[in-house]
C-alpha positions as CSV (number, residue, x, y, z in Angstrom):
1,X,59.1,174.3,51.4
2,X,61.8,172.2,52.3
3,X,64.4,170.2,50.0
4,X,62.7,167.2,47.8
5,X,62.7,163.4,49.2
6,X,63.9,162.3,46.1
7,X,67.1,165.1,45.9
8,X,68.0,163.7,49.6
9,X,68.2,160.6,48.9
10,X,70.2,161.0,45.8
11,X,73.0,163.4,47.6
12,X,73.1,161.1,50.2
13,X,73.8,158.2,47.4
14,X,76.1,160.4,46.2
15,X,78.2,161.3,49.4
16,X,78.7,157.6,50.6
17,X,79.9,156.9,47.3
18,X,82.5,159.2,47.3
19,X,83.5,158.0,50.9
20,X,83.7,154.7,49.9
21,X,86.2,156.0,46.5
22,X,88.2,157.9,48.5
23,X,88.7,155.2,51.2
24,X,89.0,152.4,49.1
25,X,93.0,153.0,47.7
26,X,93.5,153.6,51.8
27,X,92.2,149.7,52.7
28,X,93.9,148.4,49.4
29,X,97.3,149.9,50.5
30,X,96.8,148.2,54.5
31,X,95.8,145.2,53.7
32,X,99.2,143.9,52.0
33,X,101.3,145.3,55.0
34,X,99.0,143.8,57.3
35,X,99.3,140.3,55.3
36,X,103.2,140.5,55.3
37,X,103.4,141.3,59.0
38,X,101.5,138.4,59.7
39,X,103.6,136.3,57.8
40,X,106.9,137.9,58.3
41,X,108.5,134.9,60.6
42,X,109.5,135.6,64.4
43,X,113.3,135.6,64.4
44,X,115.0,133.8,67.6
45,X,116.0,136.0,70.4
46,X,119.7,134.5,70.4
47,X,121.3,130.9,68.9
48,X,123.1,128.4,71.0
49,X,126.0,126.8,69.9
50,X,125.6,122.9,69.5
51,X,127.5,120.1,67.7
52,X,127.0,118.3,64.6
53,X,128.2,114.8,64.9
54,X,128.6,112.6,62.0
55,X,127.8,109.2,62.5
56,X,127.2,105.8,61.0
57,X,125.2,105.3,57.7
58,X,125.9,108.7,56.5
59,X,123.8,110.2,58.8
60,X,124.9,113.1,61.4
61,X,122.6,114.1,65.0
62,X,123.4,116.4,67.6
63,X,123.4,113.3,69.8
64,X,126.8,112.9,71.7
65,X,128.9,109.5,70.8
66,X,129.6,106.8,72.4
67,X,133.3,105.8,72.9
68,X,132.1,102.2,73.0
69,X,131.1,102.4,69.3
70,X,133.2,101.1,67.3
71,X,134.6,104.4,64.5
72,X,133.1,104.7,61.2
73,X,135.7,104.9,58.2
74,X,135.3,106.4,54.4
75,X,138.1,107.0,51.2
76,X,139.2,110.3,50.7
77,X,140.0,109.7,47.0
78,X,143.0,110.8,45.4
79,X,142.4,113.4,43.3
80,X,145.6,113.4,41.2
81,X,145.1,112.5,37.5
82,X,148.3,111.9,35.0
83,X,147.6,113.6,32.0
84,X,151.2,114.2,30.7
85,X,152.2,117.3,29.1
86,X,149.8,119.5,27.2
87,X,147.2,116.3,27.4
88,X,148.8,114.1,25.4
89,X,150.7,111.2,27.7
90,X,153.9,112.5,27.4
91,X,155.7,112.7,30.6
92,X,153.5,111.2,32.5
93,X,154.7,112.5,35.6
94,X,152.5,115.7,34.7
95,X,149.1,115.8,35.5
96,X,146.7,117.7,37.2
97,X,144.6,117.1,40.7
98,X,140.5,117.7,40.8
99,X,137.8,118.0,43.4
100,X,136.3,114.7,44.1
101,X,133.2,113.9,46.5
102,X,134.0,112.5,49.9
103,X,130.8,112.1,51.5
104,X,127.3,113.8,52.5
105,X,125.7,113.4,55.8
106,X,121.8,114.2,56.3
107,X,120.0,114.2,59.4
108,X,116.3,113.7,59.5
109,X,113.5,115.8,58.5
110,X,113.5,119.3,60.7
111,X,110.5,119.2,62.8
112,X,111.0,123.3,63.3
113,X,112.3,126.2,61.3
114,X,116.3,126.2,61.7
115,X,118.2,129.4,61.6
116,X,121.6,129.4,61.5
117,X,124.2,132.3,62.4
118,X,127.2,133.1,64.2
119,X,130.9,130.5,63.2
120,X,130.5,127.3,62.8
121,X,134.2,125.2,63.1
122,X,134.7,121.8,61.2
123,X,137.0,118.7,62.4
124,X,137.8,115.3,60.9
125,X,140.3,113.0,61.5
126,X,142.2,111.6,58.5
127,X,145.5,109.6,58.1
128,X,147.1,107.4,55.1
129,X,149.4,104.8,56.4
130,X,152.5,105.0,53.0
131,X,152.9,108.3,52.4
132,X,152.1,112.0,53.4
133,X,149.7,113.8,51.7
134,X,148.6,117.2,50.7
135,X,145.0,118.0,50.8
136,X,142.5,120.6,50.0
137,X,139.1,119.9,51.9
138,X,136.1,121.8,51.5
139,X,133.1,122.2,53.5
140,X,129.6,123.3,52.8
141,X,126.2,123.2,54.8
142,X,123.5,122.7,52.4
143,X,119.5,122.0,52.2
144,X,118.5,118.8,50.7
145,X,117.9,118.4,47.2
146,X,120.1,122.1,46.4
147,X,123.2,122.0,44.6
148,X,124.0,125.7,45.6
149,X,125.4,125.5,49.4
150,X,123.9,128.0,52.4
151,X,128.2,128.4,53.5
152,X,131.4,126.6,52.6
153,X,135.1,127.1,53.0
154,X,137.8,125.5,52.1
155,X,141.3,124.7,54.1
156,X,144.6,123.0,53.2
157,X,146.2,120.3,55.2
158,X,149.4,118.0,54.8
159,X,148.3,114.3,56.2
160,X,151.2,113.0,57.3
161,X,152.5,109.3,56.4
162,X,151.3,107.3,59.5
163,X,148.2,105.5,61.7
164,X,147.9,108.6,63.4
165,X,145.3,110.6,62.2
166,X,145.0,114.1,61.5
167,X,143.0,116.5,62.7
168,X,141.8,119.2,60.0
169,X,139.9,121.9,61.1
170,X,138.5,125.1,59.7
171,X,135.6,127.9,60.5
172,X,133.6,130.4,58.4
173,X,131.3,133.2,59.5
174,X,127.7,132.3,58.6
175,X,125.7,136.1,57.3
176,X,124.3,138.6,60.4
177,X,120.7,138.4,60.6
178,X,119.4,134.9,60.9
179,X,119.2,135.3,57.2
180,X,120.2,131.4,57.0
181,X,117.4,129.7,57.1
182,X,116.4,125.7,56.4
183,X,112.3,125.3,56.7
184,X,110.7,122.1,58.9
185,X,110.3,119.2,56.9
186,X,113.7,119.6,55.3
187,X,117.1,118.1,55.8
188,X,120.5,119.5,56.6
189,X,123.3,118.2,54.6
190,X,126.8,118.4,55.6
191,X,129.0,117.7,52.6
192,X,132.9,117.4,52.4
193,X,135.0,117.3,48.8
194,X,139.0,117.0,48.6
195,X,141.5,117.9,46.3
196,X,144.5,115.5,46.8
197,X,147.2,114.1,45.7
198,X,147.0,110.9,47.3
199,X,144.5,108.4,48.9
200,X,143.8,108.9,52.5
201,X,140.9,107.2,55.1
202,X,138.8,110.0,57.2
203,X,137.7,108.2,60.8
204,X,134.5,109.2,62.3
205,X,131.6,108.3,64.4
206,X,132.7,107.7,68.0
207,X,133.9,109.8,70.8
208,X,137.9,109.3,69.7
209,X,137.2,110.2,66.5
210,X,134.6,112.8,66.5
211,X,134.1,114.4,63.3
212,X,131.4,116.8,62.8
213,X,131.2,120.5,62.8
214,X,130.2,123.1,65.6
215,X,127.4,125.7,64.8
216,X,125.3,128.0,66.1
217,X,121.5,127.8,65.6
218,X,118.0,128.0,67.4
219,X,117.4,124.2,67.2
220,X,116.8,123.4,71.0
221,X,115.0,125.9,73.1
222,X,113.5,126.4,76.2
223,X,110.0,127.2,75.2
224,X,108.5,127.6,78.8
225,X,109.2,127.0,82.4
226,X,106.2,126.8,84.9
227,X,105.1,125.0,88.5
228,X,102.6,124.4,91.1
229,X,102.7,122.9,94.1
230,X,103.2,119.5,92.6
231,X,105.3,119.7,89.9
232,X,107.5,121.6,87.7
233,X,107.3,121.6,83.8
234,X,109.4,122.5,81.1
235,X,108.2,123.4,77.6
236,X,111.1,122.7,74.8
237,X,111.5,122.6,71.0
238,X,113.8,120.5,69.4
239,X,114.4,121.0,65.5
240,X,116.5,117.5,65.1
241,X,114.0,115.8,67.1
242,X,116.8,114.0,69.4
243,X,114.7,111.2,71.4
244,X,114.3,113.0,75.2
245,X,116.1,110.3,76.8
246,X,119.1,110.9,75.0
247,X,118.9,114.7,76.2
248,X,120.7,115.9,79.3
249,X,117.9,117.9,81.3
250,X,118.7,119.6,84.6
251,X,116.6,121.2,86.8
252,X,116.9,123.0,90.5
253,X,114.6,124.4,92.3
254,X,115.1,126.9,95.5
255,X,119.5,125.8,94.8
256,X,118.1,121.8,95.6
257,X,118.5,119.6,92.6
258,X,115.2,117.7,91.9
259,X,116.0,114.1,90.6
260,X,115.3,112.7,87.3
261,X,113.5,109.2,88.6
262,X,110.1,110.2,88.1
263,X,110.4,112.6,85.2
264,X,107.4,112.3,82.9
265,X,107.7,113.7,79.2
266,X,104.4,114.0,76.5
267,X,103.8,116.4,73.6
268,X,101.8,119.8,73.7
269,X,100.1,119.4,70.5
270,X,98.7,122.9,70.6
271,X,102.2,124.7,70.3
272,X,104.1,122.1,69.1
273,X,106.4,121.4,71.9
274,X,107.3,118.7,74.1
275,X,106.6,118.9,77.8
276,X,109.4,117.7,80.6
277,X,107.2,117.3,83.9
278,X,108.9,116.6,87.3
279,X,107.0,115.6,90.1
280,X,108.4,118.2,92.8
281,X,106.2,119.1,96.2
282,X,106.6,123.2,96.8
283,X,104.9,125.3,98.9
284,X,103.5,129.1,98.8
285,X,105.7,131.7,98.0
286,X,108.4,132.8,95.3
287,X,110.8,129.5,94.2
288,X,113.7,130.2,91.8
289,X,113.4,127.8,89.1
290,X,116.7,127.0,87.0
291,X,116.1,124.2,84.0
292,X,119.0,123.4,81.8
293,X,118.9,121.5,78.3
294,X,121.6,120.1,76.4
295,X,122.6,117.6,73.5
296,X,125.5,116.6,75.2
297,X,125.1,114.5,78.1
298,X,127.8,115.8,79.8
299,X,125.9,119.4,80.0
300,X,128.1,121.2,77.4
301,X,126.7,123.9,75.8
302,X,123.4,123.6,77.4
303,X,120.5,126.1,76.7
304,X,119.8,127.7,80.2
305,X,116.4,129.2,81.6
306,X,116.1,130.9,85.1
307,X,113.0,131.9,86.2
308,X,111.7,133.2,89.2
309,X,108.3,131.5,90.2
310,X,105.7,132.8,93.1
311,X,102.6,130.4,94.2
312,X,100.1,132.1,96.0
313,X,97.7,130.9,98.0
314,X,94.6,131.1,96.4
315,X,91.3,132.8,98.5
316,X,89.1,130.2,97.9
317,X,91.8,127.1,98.2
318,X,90.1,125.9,101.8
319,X,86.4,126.3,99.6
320,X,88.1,124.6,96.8
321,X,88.9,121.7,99.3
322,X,85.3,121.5,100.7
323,X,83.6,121.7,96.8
324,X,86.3,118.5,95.6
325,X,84.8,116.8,99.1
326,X,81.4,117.4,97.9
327,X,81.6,116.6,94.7
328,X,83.7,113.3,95.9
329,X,80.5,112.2,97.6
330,X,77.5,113.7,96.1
331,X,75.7,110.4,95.8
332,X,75.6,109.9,99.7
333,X,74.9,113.4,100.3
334,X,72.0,113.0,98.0
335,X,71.2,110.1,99.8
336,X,71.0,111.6,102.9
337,X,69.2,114.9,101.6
338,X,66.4,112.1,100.5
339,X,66.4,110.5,103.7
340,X,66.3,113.8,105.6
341,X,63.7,115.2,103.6
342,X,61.4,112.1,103.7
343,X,61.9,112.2,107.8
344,X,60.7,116.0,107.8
345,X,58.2,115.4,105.3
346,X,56.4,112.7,107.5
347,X,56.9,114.3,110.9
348,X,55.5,117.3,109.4
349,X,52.7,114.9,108.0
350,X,51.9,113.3,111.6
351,X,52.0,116.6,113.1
352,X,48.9,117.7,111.1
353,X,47.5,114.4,111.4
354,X,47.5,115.2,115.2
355,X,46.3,118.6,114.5
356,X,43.2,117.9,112.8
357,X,42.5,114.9,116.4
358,X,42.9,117.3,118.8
359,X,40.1,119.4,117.1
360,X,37.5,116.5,118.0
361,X,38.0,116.4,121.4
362,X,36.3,118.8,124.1
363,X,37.1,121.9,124.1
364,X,38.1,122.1,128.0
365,X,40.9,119.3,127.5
366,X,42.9,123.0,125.3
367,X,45.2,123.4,128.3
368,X,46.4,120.0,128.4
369,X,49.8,118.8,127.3
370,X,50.2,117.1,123.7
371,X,50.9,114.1,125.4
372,X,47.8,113.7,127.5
373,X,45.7,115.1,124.4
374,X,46.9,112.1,122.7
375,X,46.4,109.8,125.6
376,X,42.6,111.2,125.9
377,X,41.9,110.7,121.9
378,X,43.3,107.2,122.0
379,X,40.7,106.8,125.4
380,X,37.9,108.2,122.8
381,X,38.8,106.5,120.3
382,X,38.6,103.3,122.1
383,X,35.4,104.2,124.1
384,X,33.8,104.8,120.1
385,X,34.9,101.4,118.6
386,X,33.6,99.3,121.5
387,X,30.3,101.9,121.1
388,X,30.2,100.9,117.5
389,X,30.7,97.5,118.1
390,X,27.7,97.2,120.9
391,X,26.1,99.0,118.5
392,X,26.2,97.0,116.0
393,X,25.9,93.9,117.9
394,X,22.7,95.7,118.9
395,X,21.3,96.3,115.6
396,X,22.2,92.5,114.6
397,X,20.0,91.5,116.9
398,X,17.3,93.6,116.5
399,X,17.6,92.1,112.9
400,X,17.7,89.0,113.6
401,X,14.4,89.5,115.5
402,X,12.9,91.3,113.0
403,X,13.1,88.2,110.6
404,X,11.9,85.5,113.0
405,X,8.9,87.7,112.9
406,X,8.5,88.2,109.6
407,X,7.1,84.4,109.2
408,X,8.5,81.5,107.7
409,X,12.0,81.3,106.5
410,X,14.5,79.0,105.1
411,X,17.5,80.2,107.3
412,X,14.8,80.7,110.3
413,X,16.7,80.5,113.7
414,X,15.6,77.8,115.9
415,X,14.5,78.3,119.7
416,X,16.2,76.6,122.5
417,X,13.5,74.7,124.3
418,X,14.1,73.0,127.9
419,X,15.5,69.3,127.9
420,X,12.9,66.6,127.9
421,X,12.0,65.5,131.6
422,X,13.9,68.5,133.0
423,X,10.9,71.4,133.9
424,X,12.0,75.2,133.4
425,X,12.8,77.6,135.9
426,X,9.7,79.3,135.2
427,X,7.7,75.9,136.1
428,X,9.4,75.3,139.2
429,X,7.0,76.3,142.6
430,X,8.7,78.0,144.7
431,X,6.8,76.2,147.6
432,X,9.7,73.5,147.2
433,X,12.0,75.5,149.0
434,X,9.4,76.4,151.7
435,X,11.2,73.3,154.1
436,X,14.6,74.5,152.9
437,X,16.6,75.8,156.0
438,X,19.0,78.3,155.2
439,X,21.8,78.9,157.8
């Protein structure tokens, strides 16, 4: 006998539960890595150095300035407070000198992830028009709304007495690995305290005086760069979104530089990014492609892409040409298909028309040509209709005659009888001609 139904169900039970116990730990342990590596965010391949410019209602753009603008101006307070000795107004000369706040700059909302690496280098411009003055600056990159800052350094300068400003500069090393981070939909804040012990007046916000800081970050990149025989387009990101008129694009193709006049620009909602499109004629084969991007209008520190670009001729380009014709036109071809299939369709019709004719006539008139058979059933034909119409003239008048015999009727036909005093052929002798002479 072999082993029970019921025991071989219940071992088997048993054995898929003890796979599914075994490999359950397995899943629970893959699952998390598998989550994290999804969400783990794709570092840039390198960052591009681009400048911070600050600029007028404490605000600060990658934009370039204008030297037309007229220069922004702020207090640099002095930080010097006389509390005499030990605190309690004596000697007044003795005091102490604190940090005060100079200024923050924000720049809009990120529209991408901003990662931030490499130095970054700081200028302003400062003077103080009585006296010479020494300073201690600090600067600090921040998020918005976060005390704590992301980098910051601090640098001493003596301002001299004058109109002529100053230029204070200073650099810091930002942490290896892209570690510095500020998420879309935040702001960068650039923020600037002093320690001095005087007043001075810090000048920004045109190209003479132009304040800002120097970094290096992934906020404009190439995205992609592709053609066809019509146009060329480049795929960007922008973190600051800068308007793209305001950017300094560039773009060659084959060494030629192709012109900025009818450059069209739209978003690609699907990765984000915003399209550059110029309207460039190529033909088949491999083009080298070179498309540069920059904040600066004069082309400094542009983001660079070179690509090498080969359009083949597609096997089914001449079909391709004769399927747009057709489907150009489809309503007159349909027209025509009608029109040709009605003319077949009725010539086919008249031919068997013609067919089933010949068959009534004789069947010695077989080696004749279509032509005479048609001319010798259009004889027939009218050799039967004037038949059926003496026929039926015939068989009126037999009719007719029929009812005058028939006796007395309403509608009876009347007989021509001979004129009064005029006798009928049929009376005339024919002995009055007897002395007729005939020549």
């Amino acid at each position: 006998m072999g082993p029970h139904p019921d025991r071989m169900r219940f071992s088997s039970a048993l054995l898929t539960m003890g796979m599914i116990v075994v490999l359950l730990p397995m899943v629970l342990l893959l699952l998390p890595e598998e989550a994290s590596a999804q969400n783990e965010p794709i570092l840039p391949n390198q960052l591009d150095e681009s400048v911070m410019n600050l600029r007028e209602g404490m605000s600060m753009s990658p934009e370039g300035l204008d030297l037309r603008s007229d220069p922004q101006a702020i207090i640099i307070p002095n930080g010097y407070r006389a509390t005499g000795l030990f605190g309690y107004g004596i000697i007044t000369k003795i005091g102490r000198t604190e940090w005060v706040e100079v200024g923050s700059w924000h720049t809009l909302p990120l529209r991408e992830r901003l990662y931030l690496g490499g130095m970054a280098e700081f200028t302003i411009y400062a003077y103080n028009e009585e006296q010479s003055v020494n300073c201690d600056i600090e600067f600090s990159i921040a998020r918005a709304n976060e005390a704590q800052p992301l980098a910051s350094v601090v640098t001493s300068e003596r301002i001299a007495k004058g109109t002529d400003r100053t230029p204070i500069t200073e650099n810091l090393m930002f942490p290896a690995g892209n570690e510095t981070t500020i998420e879309a939909g935040s702001e960068m804040v650039f923020r600037i305290k002093a320690r001095c012990n005087g007043g001075a007046v810090m000048s920004y916000g045109n190209s003479d005086y132009p304040s800002g800081f120097s970094f290096f970050s992934n906020a404009l990149s190439i995205h992609a760069l592709y053609m066809d025989r019509e146009s060329v387009t480049m795929e960007y990101k922008d973190a600051f979104m800068v308007n793209y008129a305001r950017i300094n694009t560039v773009l060659t193709v084959d060494r030629e530089e192709i012109q900025n006049m009818h450059l069209d620009t739209q978003i690609n909602s699907l990765n984000n990014t915003r399209e550059m499109i110029w309207h460039h004629e190529s033909g088949y084969g491999d083009h080298e492609v070179i498309a540069s991007i920059s904040y600066d209008l004069t082309g400094v520190r542009n983001v660079s892409l070179v690509q090498t670009i080969s359009l083949t001729k597609p096997i089914v380009d001449d079909l391709q040409k004769v399927l747009n014709a057709f489907w150009g036109n489809l309503n007159w071809i349909i027209f025509i298909i009608i029109v040709i299939a009605a003319i077949v369709l009725y010539s086919k019709h008249r031919k068997n028309k013609w067919k089933r004719r010949f068959k009534t006539l004789d069947p010695s008139s077989a080696s004749l040509s279509r032509h005479k058979k048609k001319k010798l059933w259009k004889r027939m034909k009218n050799n039967r209709r004037r038949a059926n119409k003496v026929h039926r003239m015939q068989t009126k008048e037999r009719e007719e005659k029929e009812h005058e015999d028939d006796g007395f009727s309403i509608f009876k036909k009347k007989r021509r009888v001979p004129m009064p005093g005029k006798p009928s052929v049929a009376d005339i002798d024919d002995s009055v001609f007897d002395d007729i002479e005939f020549d």
